[in-house]
PDB file of N, CA, C and O in Angstrom, chain B, residues numbered from 101:
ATOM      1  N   UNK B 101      -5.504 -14.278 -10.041  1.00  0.00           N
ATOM      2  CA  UNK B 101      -5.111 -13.015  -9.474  1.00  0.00           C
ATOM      3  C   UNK B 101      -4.815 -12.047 -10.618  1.00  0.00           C
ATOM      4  O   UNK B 101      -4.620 -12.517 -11.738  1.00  0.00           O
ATOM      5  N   UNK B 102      -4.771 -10.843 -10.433  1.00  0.00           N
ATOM      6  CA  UNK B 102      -4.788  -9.769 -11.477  1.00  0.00           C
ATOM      7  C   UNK B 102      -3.675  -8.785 -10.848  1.00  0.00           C
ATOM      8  O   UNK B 102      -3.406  -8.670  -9.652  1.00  0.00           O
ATOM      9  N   UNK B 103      -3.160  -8.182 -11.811  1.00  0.00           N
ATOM     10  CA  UNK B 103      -2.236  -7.390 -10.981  1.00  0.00           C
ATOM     11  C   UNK B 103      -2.095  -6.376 -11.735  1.00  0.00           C
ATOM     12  O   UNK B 103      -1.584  -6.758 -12.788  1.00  0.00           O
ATOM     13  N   UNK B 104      -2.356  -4.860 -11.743  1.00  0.00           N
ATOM     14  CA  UNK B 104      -2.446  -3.338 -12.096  1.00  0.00           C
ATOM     15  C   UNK B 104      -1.157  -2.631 -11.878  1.00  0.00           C
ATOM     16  O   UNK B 104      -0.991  -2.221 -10.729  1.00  0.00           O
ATOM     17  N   UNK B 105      -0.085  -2.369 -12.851  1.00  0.00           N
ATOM     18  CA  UNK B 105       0.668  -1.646 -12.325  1.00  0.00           C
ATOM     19  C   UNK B 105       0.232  -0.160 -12.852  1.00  0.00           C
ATOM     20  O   UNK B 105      -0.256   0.124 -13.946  1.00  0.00           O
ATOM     21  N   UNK B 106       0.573   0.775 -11.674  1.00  0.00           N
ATOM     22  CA  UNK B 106      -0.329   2.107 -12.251  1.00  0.00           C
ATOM     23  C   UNK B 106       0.909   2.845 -11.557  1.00  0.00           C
ATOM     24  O   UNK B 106       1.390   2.728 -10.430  1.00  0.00           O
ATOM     25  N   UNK B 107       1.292   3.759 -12.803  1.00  0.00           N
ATOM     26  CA  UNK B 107       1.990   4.579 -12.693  1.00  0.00           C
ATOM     27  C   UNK B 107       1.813   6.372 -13.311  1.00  0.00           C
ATOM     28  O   UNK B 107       1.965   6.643 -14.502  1.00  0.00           O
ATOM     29  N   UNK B 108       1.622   6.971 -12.708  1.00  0.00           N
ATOM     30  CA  UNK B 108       1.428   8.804 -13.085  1.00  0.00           C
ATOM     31  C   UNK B 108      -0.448   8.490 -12.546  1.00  0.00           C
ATOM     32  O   UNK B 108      -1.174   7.707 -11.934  1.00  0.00           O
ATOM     33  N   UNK B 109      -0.435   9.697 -13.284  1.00  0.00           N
ATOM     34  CA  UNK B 109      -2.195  10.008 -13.164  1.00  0.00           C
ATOM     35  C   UNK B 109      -3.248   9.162 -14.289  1.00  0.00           C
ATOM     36  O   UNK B 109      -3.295   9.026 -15.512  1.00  0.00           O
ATOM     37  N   UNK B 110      -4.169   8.620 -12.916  1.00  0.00           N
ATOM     38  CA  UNK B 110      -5.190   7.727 -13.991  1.00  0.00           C
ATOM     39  C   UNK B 110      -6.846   8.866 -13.901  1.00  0.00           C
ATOM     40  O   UNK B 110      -7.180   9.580 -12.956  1.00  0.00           O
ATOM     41  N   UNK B 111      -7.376   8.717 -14.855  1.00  0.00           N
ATOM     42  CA  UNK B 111      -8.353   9.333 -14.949  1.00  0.00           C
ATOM     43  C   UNK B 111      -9.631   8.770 -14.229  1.00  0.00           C
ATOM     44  O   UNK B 111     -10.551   9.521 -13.905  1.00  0.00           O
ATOM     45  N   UNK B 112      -9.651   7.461 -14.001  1.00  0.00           N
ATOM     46  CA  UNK B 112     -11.039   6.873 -12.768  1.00  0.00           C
ATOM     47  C   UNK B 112      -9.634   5.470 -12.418  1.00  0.00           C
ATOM     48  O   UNK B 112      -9.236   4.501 -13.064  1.00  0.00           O
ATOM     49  N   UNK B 113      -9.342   5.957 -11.332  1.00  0.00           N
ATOM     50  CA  UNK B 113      -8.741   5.353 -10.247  1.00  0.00           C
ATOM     51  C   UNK B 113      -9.734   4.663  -9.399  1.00  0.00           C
ATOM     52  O   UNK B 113      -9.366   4.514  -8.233  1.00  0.00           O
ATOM     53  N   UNK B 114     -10.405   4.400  -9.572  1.00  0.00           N
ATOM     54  CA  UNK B 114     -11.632   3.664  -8.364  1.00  0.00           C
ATOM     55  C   UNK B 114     -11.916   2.659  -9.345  1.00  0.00           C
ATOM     56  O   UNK B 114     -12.373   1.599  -8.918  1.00  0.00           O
ATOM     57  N   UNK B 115     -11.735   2.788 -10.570  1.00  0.00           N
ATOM     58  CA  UNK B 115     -11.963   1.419 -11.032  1.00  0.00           C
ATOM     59  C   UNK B 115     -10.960   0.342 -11.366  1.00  0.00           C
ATOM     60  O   UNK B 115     -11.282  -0.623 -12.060  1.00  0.00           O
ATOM     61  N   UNK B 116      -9.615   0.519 -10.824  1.00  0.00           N
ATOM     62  CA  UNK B 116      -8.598  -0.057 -10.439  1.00  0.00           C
ATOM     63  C   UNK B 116      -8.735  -0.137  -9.035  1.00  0.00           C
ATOM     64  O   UNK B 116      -8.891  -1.317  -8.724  1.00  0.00           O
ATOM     65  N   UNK B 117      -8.744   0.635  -8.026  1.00  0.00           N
ATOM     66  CA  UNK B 117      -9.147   0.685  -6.025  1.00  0.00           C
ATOM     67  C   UNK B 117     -10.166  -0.416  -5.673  1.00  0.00           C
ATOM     68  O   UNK B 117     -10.027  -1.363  -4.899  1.00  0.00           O
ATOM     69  N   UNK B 118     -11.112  -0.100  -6.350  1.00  0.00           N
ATOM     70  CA  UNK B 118     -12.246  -0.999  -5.816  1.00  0.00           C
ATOM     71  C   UNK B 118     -12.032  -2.629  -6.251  1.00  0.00           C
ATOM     72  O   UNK B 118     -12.851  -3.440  -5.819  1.00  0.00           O
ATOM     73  N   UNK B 119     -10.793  -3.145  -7.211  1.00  0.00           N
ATOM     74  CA  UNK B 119     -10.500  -4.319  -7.288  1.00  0.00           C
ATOM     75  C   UNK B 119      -9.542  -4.861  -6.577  1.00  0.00           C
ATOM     76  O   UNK B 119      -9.257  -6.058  -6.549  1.00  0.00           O
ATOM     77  N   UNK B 120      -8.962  -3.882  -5.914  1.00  0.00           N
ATOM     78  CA  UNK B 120      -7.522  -4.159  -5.142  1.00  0.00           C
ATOM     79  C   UNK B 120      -7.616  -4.465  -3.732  1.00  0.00           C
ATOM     80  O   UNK B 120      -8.242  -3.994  -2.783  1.00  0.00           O
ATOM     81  N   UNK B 121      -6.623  -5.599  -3.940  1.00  0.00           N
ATOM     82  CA  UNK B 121      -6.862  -6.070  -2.442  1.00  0.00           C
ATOM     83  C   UNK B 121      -5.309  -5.362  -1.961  1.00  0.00           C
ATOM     84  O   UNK B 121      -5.373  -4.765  -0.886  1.00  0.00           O
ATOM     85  N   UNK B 122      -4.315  -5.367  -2.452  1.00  0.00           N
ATOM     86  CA  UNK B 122      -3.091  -4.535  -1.691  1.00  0.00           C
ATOM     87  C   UNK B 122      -2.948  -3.523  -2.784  1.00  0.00           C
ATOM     88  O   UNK B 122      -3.397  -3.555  -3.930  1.00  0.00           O
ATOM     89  N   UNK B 123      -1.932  -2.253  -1.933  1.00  0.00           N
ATOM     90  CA  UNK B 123      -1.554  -1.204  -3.076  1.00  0.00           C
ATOM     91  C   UNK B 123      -0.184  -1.336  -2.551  1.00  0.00           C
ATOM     92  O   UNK B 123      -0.105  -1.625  -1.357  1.00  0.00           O
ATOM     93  N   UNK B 124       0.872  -1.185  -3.190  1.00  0.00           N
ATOM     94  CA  UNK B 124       2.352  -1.252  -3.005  1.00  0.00           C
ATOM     95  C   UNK B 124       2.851   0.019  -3.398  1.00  0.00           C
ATOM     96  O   UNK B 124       2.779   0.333  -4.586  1.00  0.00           O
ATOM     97  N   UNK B 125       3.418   0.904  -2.442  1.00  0.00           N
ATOM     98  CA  UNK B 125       3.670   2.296  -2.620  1.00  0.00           C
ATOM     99  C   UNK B 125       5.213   2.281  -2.531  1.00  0.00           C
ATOM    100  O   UNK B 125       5.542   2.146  -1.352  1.00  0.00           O
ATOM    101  N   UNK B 126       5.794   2.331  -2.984  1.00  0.00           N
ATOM    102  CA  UNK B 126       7.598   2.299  -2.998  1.00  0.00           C
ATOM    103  C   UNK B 126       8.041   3.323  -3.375  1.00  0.00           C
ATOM    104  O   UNK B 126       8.834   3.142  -4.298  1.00  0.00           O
ATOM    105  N   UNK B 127       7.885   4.562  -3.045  1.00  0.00           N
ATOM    106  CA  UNK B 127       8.210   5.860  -3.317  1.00  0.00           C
ATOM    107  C   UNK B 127       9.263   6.062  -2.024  1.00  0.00           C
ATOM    108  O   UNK B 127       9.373   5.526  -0.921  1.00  0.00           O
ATOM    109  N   UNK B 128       9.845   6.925  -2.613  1.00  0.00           N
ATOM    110  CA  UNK B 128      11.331   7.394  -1.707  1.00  0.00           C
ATOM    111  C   UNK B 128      10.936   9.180  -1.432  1.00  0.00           C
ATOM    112  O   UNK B 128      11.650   9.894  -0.728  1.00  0.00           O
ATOM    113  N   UNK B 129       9.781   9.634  -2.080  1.00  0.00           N
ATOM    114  CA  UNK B 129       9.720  10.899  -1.697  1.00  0.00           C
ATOM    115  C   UNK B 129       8.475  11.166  -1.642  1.00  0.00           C
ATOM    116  O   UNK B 129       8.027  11.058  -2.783  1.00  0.00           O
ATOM    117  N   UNK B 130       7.915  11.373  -1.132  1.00  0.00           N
ATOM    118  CA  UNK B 130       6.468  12.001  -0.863  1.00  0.00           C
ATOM    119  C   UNK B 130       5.808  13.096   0.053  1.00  0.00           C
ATOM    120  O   UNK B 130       6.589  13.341   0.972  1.00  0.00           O
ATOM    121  N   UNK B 131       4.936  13.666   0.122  1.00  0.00           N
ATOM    122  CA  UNK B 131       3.588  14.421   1.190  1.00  0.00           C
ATOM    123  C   UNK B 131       2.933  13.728   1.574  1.00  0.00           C
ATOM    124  O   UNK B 131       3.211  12.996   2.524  1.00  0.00           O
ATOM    125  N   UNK B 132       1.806  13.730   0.939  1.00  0.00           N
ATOM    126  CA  UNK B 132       0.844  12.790   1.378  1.00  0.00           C
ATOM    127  C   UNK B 132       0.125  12.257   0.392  1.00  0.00           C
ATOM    128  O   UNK B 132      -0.861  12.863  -0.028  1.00  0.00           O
ATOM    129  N   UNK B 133       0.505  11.036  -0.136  1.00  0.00           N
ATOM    130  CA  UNK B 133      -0.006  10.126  -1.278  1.00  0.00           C
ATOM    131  C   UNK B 133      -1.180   9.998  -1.873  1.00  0.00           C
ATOM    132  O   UNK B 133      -1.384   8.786  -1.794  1.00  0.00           O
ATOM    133  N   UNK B 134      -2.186  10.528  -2.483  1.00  0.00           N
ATOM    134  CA  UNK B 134      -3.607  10.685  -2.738  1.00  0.00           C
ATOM    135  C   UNK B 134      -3.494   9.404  -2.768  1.00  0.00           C
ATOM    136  O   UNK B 134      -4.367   8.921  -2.048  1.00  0.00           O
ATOM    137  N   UNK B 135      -2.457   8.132  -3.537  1.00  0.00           N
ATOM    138  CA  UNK B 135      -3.202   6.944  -4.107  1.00  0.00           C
ATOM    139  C   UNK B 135      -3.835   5.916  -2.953  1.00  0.00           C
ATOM    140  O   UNK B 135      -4.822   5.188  -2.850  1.00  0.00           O
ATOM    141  N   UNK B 136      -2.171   6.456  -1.794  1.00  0.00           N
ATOM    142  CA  UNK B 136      -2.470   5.620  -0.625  1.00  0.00           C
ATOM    143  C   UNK B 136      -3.955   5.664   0.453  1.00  0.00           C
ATOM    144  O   UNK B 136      -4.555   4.751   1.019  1.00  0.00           O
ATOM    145  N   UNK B 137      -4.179   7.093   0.417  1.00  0.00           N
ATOM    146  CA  UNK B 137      -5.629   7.974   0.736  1.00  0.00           C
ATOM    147  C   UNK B 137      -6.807   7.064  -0.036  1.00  0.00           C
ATOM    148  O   UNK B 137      -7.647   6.375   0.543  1.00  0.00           O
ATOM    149  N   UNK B 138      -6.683   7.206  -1.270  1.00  0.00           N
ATOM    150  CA  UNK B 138      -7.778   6.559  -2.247  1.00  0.00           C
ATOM    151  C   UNK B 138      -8.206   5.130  -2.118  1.00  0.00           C
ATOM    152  O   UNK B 138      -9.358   4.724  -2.270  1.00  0.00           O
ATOM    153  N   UNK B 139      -6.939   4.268  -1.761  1.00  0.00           N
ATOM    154  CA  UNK B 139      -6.488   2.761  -1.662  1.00  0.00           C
ATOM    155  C   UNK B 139      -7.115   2.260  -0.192  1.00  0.00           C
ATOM    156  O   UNK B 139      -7.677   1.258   0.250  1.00  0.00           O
ATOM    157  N   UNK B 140      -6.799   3.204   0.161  1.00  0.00           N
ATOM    158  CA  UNK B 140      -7.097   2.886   1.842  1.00  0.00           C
ATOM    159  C   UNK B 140      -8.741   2.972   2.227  1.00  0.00           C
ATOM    160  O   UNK B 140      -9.317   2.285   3.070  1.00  0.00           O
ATOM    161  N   UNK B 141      -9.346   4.050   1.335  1.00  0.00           N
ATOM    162  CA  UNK B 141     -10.971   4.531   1.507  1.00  0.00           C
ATOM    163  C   UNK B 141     -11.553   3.589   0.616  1.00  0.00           C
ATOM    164  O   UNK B 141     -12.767   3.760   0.501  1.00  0.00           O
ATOM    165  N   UNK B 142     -10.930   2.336  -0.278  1.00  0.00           N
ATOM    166  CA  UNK B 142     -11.414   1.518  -0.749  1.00  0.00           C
ATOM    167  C   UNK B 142     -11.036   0.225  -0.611  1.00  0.00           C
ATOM    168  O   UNK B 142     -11.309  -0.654  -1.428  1.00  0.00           O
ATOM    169  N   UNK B 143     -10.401   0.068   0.420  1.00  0.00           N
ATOM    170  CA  UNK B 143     -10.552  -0.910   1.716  1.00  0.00           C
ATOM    171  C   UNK B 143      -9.197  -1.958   1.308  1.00  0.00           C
ATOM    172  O   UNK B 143      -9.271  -3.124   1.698  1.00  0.00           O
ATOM    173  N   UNK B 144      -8.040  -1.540   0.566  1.00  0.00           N
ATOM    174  CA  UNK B 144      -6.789  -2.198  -0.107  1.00  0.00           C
ATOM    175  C   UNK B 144      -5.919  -2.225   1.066  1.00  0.00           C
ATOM    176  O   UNK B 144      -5.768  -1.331   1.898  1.00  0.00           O
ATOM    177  N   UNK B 145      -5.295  -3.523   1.008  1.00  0.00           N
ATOM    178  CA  UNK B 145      -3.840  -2.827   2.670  1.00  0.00           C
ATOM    179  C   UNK B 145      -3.045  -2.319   1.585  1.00  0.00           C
ATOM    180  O   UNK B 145      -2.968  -2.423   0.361  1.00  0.00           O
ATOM    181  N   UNK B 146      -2.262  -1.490   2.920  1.00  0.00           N
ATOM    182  CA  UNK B 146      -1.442  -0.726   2.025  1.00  0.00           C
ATOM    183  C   UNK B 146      -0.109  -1.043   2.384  1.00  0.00           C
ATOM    184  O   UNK B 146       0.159  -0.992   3.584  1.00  0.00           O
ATOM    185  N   UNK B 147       0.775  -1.357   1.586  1.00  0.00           N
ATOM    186  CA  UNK B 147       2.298  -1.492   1.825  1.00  0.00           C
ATOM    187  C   UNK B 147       3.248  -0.406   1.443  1.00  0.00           C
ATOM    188  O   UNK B 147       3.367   0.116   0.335  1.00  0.00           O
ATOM    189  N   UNK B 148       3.806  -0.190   2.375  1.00  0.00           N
ATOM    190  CA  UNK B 148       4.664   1.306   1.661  1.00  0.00           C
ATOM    191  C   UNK B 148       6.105   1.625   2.478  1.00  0.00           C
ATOM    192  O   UNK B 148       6.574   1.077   3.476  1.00  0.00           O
ATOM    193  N   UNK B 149       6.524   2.532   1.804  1.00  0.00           N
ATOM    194  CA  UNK B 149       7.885   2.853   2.320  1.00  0.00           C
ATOM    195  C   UNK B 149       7.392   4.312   3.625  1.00  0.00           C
ATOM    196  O   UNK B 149       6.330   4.896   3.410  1.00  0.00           O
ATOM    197  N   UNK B 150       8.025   4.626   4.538  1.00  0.00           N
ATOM    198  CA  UNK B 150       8.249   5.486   5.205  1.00  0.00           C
ATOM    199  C   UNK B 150       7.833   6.419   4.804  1.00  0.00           C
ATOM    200  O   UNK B 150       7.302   7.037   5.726  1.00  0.00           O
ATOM    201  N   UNK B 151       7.711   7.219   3.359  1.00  0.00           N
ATOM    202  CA  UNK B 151       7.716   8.565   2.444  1.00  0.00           C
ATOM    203  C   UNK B 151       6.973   9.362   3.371  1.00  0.00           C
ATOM    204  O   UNK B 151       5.876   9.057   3.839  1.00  0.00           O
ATOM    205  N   UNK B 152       7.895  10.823   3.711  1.00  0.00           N
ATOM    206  CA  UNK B 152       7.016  11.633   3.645  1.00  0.00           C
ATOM    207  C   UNK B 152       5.472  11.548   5.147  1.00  0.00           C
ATOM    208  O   UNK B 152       5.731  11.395   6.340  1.00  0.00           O
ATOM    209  N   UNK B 153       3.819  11.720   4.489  1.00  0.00           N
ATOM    210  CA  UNK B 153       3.366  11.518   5.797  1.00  0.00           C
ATOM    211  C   UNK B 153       2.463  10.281   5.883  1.00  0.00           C
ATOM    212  O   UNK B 153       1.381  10.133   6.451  1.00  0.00           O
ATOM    213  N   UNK B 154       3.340   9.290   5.036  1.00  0.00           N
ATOM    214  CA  UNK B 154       2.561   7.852   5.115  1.00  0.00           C
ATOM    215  C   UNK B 154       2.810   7.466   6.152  1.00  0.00           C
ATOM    216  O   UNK B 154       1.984   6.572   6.337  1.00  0.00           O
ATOM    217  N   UNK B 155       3.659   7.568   7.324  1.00  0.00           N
ATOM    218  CA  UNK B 155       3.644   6.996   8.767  1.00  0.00           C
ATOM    219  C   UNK B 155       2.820   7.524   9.461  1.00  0.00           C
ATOM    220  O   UNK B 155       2.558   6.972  10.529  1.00  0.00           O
ATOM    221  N   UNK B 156       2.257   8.539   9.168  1.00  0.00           N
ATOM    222  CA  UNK B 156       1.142   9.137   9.977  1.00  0.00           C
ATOM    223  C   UNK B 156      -0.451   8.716   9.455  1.00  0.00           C
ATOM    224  O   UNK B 156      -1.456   9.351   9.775  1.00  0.00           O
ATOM    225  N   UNK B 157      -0.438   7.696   8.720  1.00  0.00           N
ATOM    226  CA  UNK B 157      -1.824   7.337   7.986  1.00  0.00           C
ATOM    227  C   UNK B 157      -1.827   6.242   8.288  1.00  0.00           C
ATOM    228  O   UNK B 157      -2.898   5.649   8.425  1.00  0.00           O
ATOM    229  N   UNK B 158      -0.499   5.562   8.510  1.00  0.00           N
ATOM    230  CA  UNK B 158      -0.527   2.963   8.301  1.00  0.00           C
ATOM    231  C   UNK B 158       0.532   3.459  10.280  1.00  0.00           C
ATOM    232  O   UNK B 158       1.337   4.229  10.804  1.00  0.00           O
ATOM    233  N   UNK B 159      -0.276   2.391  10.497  1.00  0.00           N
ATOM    234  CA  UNK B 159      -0.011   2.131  11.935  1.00  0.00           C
ATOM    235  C   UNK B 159       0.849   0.671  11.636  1.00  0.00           C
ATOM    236  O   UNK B 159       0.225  -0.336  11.300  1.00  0.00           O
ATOM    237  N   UNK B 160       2.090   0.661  11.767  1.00  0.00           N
ATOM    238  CA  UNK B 160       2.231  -0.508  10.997  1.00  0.00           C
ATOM    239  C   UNK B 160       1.939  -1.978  11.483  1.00  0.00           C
ATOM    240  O   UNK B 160       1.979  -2.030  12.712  1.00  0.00           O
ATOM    241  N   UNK B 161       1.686  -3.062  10.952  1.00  0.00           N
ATOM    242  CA  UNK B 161       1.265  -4.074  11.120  1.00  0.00           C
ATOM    243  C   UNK B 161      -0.520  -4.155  12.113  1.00  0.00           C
ATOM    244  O   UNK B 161      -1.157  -5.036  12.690  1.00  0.00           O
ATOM    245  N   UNK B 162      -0.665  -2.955  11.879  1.00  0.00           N
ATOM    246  CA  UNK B 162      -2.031  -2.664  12.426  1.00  0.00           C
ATOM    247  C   UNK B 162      -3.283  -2.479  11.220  1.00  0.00           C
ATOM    248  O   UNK B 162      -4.253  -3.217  11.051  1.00  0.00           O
ATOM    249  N   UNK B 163      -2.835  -0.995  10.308  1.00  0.00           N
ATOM    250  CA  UNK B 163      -3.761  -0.316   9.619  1.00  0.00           C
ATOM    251  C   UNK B 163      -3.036  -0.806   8.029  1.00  0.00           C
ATOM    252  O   UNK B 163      -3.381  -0.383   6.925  1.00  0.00           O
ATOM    253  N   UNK B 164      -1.992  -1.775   8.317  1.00  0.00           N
ATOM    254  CA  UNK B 164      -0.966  -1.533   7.080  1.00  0.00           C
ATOM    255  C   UNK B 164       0.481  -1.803   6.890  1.00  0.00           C
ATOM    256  O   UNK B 164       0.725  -2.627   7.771  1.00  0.00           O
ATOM    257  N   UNK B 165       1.397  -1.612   6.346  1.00  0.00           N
ATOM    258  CA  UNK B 165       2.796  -2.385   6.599  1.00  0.00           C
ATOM    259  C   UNK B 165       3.332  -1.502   5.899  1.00  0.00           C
ATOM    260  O   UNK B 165       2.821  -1.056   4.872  1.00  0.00           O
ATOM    261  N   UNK B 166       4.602  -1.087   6.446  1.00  0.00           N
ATOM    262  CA  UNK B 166       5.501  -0.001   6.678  1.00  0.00           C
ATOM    263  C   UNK B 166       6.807  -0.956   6.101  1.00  0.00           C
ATOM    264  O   UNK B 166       6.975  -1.847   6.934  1.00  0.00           O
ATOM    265  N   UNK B 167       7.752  -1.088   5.024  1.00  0.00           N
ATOM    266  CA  UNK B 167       8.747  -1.383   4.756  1.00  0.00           C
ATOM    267  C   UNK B 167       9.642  -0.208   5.015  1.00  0.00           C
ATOM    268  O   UNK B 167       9.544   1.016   5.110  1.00  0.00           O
ATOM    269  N   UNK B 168      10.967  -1.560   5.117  1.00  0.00           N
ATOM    270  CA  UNK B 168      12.493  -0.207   5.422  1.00  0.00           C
ATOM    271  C   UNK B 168      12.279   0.812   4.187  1.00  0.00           C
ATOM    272  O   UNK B 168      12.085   1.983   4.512  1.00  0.00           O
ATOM    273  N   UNK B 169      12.288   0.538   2.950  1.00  0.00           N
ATOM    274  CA  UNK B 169      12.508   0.964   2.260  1.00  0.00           C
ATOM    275  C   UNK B 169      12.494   0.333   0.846  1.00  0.00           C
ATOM    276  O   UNK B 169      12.052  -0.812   0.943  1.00  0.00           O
ATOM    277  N   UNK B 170      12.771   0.608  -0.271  1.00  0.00           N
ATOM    278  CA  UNK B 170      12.264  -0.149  -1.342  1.00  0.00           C
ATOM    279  C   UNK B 170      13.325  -0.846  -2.043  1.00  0.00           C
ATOM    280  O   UNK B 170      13.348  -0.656  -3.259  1.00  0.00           O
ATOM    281  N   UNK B 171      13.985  -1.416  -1.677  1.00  0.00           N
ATOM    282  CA  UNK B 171      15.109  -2.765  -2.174  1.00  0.00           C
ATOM    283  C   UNK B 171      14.242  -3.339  -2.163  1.00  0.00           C
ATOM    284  O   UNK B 171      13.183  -3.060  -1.603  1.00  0.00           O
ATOM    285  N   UNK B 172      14.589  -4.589  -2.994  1.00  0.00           N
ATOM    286  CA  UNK B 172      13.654  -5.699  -3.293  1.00  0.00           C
ATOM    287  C   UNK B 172      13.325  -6.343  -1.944  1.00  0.00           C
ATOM    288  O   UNK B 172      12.220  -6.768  -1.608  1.00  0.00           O
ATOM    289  N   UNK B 173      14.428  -6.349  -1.238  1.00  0.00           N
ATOM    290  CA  UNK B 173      13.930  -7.764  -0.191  1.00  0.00           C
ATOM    291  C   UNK B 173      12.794  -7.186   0.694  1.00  0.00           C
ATOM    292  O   UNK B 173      11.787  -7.690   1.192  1.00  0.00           O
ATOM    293  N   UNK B 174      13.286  -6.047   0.702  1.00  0.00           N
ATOM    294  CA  UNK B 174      12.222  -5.416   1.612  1.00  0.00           C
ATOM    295  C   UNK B 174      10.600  -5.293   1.349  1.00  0.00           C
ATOM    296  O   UNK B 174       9.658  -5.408   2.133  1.00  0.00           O
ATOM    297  N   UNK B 175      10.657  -4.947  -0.403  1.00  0.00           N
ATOM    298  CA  UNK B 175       8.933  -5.348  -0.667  1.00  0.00           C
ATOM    299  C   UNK B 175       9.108  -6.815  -0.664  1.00  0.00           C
ATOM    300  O   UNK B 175       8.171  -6.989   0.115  1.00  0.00           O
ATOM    301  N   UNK B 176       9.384  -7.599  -0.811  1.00  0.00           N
ATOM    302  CA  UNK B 176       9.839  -9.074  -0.535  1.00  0.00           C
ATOM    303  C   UNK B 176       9.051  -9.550   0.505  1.00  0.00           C
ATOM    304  O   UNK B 176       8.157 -10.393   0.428  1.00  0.00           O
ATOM    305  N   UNK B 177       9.615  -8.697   1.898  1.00  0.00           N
ATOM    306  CA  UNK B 177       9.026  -8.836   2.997  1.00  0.00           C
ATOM    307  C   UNK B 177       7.653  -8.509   2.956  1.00  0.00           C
ATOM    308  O   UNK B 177       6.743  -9.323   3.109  1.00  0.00           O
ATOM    309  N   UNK B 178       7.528  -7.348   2.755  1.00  0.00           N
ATOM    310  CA  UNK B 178       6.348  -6.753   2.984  1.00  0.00           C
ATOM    311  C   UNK B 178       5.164  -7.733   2.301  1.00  0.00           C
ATOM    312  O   UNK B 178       4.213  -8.255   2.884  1.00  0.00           O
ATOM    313  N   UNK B 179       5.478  -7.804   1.066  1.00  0.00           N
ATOM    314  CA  UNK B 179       4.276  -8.809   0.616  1.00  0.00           C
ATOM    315  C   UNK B 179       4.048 -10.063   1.351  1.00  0.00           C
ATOM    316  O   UNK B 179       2.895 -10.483   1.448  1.00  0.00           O
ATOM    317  N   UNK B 180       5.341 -10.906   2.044  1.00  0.00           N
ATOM    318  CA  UNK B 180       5.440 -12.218   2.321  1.00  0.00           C
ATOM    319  C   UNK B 180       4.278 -11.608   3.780  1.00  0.00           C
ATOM    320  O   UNK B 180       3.235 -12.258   3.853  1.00  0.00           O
ATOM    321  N   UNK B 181       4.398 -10.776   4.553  1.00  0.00           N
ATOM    322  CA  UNK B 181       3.855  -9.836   5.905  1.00  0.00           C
ATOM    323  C   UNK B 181       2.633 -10.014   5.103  1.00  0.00           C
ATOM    324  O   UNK B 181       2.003 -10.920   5.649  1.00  0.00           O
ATOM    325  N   UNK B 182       2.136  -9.681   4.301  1.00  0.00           N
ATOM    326  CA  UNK B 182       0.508  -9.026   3.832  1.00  0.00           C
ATOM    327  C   UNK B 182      -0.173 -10.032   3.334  1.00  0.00           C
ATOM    328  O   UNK B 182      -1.330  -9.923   2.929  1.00  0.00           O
ATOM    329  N   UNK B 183       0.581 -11.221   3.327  1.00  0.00           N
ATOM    330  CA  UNK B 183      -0.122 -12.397   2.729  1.00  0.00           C
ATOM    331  C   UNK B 183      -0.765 -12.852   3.631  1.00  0.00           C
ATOM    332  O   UNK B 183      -1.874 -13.258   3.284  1.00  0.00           O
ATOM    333  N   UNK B 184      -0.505 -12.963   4.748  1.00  0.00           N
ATOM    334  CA  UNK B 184      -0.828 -13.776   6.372  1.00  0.00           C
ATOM    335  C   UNK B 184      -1.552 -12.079   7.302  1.00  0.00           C
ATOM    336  O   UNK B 184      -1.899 -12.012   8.481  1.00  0.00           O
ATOM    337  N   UNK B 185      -1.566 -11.267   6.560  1.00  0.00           N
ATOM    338  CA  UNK B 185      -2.018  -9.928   7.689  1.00  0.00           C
ATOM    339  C   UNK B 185      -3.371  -9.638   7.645  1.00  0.00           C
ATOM    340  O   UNK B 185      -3.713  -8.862   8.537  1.00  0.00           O
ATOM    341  N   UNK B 186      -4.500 -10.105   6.697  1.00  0.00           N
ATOM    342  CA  UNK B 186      -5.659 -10.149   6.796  1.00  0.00           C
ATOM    343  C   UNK B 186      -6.262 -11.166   7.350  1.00  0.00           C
ATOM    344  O   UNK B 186      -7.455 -11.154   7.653  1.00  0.00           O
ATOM    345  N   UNK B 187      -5.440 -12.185   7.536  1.00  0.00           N
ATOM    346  CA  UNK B 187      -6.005 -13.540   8.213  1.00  0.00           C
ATOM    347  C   UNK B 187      -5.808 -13.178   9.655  1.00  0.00           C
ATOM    348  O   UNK B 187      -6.703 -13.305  10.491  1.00  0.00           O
ATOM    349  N   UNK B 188      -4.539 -12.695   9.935  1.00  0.00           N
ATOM    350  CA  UNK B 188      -4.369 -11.839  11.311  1.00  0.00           C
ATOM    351  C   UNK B 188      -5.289 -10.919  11.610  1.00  0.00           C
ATOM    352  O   UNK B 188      -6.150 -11.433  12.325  1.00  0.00           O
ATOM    353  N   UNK B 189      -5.488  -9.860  11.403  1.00  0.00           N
ATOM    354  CA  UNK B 189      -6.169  -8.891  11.516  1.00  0.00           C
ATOM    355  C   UNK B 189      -7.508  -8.732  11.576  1.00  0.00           C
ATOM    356  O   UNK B 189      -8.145  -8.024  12.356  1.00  0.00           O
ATOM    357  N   UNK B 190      -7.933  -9.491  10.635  1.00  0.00           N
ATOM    358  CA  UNK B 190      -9.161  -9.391  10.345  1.00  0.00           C
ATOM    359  C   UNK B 190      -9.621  -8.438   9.927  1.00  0.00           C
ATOM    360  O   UNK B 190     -10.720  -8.248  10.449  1.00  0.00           O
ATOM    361  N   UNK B 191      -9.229  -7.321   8.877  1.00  0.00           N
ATOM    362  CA  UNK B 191      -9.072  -6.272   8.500  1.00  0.00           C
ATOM    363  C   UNK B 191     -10.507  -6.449   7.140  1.00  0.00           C
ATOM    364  O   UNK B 191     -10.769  -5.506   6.393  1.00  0.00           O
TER     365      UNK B 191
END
């Protein structure tokens, strides 16, 4: 497994997207997330906090997984949720 932590602006983001199988968004403030937009059009689940208009993009446990918020236990959850949610889904 490989794991990308990407933080600020990357200059070709699709060549990090197109390897990703989850994107973990733990932001406490947002609009509307280009990465989650980008992540999502390159077929990554997306795990994220509430921010902003990411509830209007992840249907949760449908399109994606919606944590309380970003304490540990909670991405905790969310990952332990996303491990078993493509086998569910069939996404």
């Amino acid at each position: 497994m490989t794991m990308y932590f990407l933080h600020g602006f990357k200059d070709r983001p699709v060549e990090y997207l197109r390897n990703a199988d989850i994107l973990l968004c733990t932001s406490d403030f947002e609009s509307l997330p280009q990465a989650v937009l980008e992540a999502m059009a390159a077929g990554a689940l997306i795990i994220s906090t509430p921010a902003g208009g990411i509830p209007e993009m992840i249907i949760d446990n449908y399109t994606g997984i919606i944590i309380k918020d970003n304490q540990p236990w909670n991405i905790s959850d969310g990952i332990m949720r996303a491990l078993s949610f493509d086998e569910q889904k069939n996404l």
